[in-house]
N, C-alpha and C positions, 0 to 999 in steps of 0.2 A: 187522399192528399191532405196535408196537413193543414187548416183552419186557418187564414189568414185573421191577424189582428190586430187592433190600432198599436196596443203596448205590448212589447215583447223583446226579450234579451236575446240577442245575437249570439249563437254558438261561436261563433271566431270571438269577438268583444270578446265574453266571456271566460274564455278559455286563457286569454291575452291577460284580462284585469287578475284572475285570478294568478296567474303564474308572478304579474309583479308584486303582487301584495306577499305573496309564499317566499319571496325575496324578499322583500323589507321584513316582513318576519324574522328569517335566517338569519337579519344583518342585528334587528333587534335581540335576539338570542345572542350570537356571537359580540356585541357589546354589553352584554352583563359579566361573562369573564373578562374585558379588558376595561371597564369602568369602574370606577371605587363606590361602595353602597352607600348611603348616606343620606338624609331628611333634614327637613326644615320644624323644629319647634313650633309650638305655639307661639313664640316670641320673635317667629322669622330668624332662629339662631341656626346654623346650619351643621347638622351634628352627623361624621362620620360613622360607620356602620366597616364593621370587622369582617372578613370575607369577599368570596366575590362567585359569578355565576350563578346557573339558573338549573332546577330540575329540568331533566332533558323529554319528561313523560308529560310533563305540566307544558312543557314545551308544546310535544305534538297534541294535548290536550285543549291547548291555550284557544282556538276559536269557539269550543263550547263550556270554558272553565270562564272566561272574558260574559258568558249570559247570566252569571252568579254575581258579578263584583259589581262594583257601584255604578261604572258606565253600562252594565248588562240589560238596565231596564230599557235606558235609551236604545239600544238597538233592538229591545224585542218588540219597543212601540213604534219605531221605523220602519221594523220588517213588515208587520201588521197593515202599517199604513200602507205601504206600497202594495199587498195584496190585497189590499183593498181596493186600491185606486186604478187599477191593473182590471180588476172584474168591473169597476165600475164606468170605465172608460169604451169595456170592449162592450157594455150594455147598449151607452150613448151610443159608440159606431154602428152597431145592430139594428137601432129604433131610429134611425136616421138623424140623427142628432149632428152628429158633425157635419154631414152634408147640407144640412137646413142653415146652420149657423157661419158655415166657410162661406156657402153660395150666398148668402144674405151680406156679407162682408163685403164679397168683391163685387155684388154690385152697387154697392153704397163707395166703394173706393177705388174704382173701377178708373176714374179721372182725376184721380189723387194717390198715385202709388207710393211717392216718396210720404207724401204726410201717413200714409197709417204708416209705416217705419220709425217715421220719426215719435211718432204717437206711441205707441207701444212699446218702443224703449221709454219714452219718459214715463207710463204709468209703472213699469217695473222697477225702475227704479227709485220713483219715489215710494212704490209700497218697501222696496229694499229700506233706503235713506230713511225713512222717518216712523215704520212700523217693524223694522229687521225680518222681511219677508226673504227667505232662500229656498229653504227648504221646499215650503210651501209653493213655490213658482213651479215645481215640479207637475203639478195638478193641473196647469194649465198648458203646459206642454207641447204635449198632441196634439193641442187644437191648432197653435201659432204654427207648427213646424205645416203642417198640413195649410193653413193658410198661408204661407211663403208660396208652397209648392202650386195652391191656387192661383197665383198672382202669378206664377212664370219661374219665380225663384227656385233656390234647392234648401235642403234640412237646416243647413248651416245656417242661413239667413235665419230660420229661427230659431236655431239657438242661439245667436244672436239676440234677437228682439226679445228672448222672452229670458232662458239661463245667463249670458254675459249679462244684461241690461238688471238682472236680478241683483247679481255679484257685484257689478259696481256701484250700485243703491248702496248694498250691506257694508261696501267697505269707503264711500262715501258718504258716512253717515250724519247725518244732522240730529236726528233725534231715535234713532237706532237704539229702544231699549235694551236688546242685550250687549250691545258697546256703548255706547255713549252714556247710556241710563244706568245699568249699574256699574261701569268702569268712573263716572264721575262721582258716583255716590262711594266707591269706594275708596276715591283718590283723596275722596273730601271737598268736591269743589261742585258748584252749583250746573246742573246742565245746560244751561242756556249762555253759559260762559265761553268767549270765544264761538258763538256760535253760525260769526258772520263768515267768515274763513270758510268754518267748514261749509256754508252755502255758498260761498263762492267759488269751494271745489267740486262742490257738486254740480253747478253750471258748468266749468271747464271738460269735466270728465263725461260729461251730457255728451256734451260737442266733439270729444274724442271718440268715443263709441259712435255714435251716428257717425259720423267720417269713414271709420276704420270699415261699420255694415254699409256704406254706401261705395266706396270703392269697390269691397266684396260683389257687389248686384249685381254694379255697374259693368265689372269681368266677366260676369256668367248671363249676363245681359247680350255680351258677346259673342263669347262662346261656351255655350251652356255644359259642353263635356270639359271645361276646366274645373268643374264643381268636384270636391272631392266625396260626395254623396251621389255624383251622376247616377252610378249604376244603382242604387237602393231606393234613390227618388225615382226612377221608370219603374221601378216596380211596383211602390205606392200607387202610382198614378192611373197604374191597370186598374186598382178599385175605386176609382173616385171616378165619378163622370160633373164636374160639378157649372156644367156649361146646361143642364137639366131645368127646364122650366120646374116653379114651384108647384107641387099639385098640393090641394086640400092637407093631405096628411102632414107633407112637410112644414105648412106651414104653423099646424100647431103641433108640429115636433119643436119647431124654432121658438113658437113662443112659451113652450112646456121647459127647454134647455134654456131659456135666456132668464125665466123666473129662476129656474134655478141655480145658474151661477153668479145671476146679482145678488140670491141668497147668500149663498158662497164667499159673494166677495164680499159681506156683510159681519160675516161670522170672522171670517180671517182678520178684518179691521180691529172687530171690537176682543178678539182671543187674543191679539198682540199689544193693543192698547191698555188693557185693561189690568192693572197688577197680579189681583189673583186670578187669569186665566193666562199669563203672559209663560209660563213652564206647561202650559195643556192646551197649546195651540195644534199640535200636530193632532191628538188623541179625539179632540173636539170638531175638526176637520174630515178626519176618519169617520166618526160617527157621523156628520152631516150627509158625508161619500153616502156612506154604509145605506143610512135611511132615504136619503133623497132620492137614491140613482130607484131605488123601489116604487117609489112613490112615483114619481116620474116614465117610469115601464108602466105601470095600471092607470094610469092618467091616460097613457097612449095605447091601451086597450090591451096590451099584452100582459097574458095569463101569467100569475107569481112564478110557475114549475119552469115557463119560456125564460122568464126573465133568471131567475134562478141558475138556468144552465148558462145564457150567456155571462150571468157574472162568474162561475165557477169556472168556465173556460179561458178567460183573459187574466182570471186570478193565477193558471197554471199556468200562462207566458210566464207571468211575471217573476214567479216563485225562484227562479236561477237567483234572483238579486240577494235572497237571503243569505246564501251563501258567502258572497262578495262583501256582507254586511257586515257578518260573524271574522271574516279573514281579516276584513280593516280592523272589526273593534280587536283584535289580538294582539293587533299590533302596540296598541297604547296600555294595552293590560301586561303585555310581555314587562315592559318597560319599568311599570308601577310596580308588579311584581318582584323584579329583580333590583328594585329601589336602586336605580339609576338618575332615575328623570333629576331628583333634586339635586345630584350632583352635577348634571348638568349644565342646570340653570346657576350653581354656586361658582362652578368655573366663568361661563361665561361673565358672571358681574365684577368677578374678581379682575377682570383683564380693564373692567371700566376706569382701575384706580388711576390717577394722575392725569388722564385723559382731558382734551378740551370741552367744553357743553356742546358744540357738534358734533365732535365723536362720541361725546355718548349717546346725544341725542339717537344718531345713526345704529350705533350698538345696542339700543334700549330695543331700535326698529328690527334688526337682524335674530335678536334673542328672540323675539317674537313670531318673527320668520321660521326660526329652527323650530321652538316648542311646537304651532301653528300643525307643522310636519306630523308630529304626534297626539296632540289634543287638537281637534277642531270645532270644539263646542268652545263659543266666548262667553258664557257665563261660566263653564269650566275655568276659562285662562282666567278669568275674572279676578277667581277664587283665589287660586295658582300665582298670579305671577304681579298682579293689579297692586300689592300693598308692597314688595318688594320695590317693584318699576317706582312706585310714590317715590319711598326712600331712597332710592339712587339720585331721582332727580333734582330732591333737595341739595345730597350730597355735590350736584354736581352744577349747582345755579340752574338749573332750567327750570322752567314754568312747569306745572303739572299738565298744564291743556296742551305742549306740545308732545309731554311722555303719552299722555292718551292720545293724541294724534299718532303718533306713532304707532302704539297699539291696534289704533282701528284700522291704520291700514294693512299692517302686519298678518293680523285675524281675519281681512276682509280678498284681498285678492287672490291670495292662495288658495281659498277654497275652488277657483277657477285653474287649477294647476296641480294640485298634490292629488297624488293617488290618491291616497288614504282618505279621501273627502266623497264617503259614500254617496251624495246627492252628485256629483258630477256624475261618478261612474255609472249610477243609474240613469242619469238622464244621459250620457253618451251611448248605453245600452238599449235605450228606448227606441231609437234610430237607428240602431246600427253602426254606429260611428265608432271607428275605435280610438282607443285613448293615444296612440301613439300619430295619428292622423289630425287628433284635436289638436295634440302640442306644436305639432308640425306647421298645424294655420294658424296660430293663438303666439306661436313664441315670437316674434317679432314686436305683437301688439303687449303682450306680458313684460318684453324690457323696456318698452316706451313706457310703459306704467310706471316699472319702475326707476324706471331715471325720473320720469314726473315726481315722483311719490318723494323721493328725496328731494330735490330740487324746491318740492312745498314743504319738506321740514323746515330744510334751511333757511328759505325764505319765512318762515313760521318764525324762525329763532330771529332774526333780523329785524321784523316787524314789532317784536314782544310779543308776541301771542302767545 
């Protein structure tokens, strides 16, 4: 019988993420013969290119010709990280870690179900909003979704509290250095400008999430078979008994894991804070994974070759996601390859001419939206699209602090929605959840976002912000 364990990709998920990406693929292929080639200078001049279409070999080569080109590194430190985090997770579940850390939670919160909710969304999203943590919330995971299922709840509540609560930090941002930090430094405007706003939307949007995961509870508080995890949470739940008095061991398995992920959450602070560690937060987290989860097995007496297997075991759950990794980064290589992307982005601004400062505003936000679909790195869009967005807004009176509003939300909630955003698909894999099941519970709460999101442009423009 097959090994049960904490992280691991779901043959259906998997099977599902991969067949839609191999379609955005196809569509990406098939719009290089029907778009015109074309780049942006040095001088942001936008210079047509003669030709059109894409080798059809480079084509079906594009998920291992995409680990060669400039985004390739990024996804071979993603993949890494994940098989890392994958062996190092199924270590903790092994040496009683998660059980020591769940149990000790609920019964400190045992009499306070909604505040740890409420609690746990806020600390994620302020690591989101003021350190641009997403990626990184991944690591934490396992634990929240298993702590939900502690408390009575199902997976979804913590994806909630721990992936949405991430996402709307990131696209909330207050001091968010890969949006707000380098998009102001590249806009020319001071970070701390207009910075009341965006904490003001970071309050509102606090209080939407908590709403949206409190009604959620509240229904499977009810009737616990409305969860759309019911059937993959009863089968978690066979290996957890976490109603287990503490013995000796677990308790200094809890305090062996709790040193180590206030490590953790030490490292993560100061890798995103920090300028030159701010591009080697993932790589620097790995290697904590990597050496801690070690250190931490012979602390709790177990032999290197024990621990060694358990991380090698939960490393080959994990290892599907590479794949799903390679197929997303194709997608934005397809594109760059067949020198489309600039054309693009040259149509869309072209449509902005004569338009009023709301419409463009609006049109600054949807451009962002589309690219977003294709690059989901924002120090990428940064680079991309940040000096461009500047000059329109001149041209079009609006404030620069509303074109980066704009921006940040554009970059920030899609990552909660678009295929092509490897860290969703992994963490919907994690669980078992599939992507077509997230969108189904999430679309109601994604167009409320976005009629918000606009509604505080507007009101952004009205104000002068």
């Amino acid at each position: 019988m097959t090994e049960d364990r904490i992280i691991k990709i779901n043959k259906r998920s998997f099977i599902t993420v991969c067949a839609i990406l191999v379609f955005f693929m196809i569509i990406s292929y098939v719009l290089t013969f029907i778009i015109p080639k074309g780049y942006y200078d040095e001088n942001l001049y936008y210079i047509p290119i003669d030709g059109n279409g894409y080798s059809f070999w480079k084509f079906i080569a594009s998920p291992i010709l995409a680990l060669a080109s400039s985004g390739g590194l990024n996804i071979i430190v993603i993949s890494l990280f994940l098989l890392i985090l994958g062996g190092s997770f199924n270590v903790i579940d092994k040496t009683k870690g998660i059980n020591s850390i769940i149990s000790y939670l609920i019964e400190k919160f045992k009499n306070k179900r909604y505040l740890l909710i409420y609690s746990v969304i806020l600390v994620f999203m302020l690591f989101g909003s003021l350190f641009g943590i997403f990626e990184e919330s991944v690591t934490l995971l396992p634990i929240i979704v298993l702590l939900a299922l502690a408390m009575g709840w199902d997976s979804f509540t913590g994806l909630s509290m721990c992936l949405l609560a991430a996402g709307f930090g990131f696209s909330t941002a207050i001091t968010n250095p890969f949006s707000v930090g380098l998009g102001s430094n590249e806009m020319g405007i001071n970070l701390v400008d207009g910075i009341w706003f965006r904490i003001i939307i970071f309050i509102f949007m606090y209080f939407i999430l908590c709403l949206f995961t409190t009604i959620h509870v509240k229904k499977i508080e009810k009737n616990p078979k409305s969860s759309p995890t019911y059937d993959a949470d009863q089968e978690r739940l066979k290996k957890f008994n976490f109603n287990d008095t503490f013995s000796f061991s677990n308790k200094k398995a809890l305090k062996t894991y709790l040193i180590f992920f206030i490590s953790l959450l030490f490292i993560i602070i100061f890798s995103s804070i920090i300028p030159s560690l701010q591009g080697l937060s993932i790589p620097i987290i790995a290697i904590a994974f990597l050496f801690g989860i070690f250190i931490c097995g012979l602390s709790l007496k177990y032999s290197f070759k024990d621990i060694g297997k358990m991380f090698f075991s939960g490393l080959v759950a994990i290892s599907p996601a590479v794949i799903m990794l390679m197929l997303a980064g194709s997608i934005k290589y397809i594109l760059d390859e067949g020198q489309i992307m600039s054309t693009i982005i040259y149509n869309l601004t072209e449509m902005l001419e004569g338009t009023s400062p709301i419409i463009g505003i609006l049109f600054i936000y949807l451009i962002i939206l589309v690219i977003q679909f294709f690059i989901g790195s924002a120090s990428a869009k940064v680079i991309l699209i940040i000096p461009i967005i500047a000059i329109m807004a001149d041209k079009l009176e609006i404030s620069r602090n509303i074109a980066l509003l704009a921006f940040i939300f554009g970059d920030g909630y899609t990552d909660l929605i678009y295929p092509t955003n490897p860290v969703l698909l992994i963490s919907l894999g994690m669980i078992s959840f599939s992507y077509t099941k997230w969108i189904k519970k999430t679309f109601v709460l994604q167009l409320i976002v976005l009629a918000i999101t606009v509604l505080l442009l507007i009101l952004g423009y009205y104000l002068g912000y």
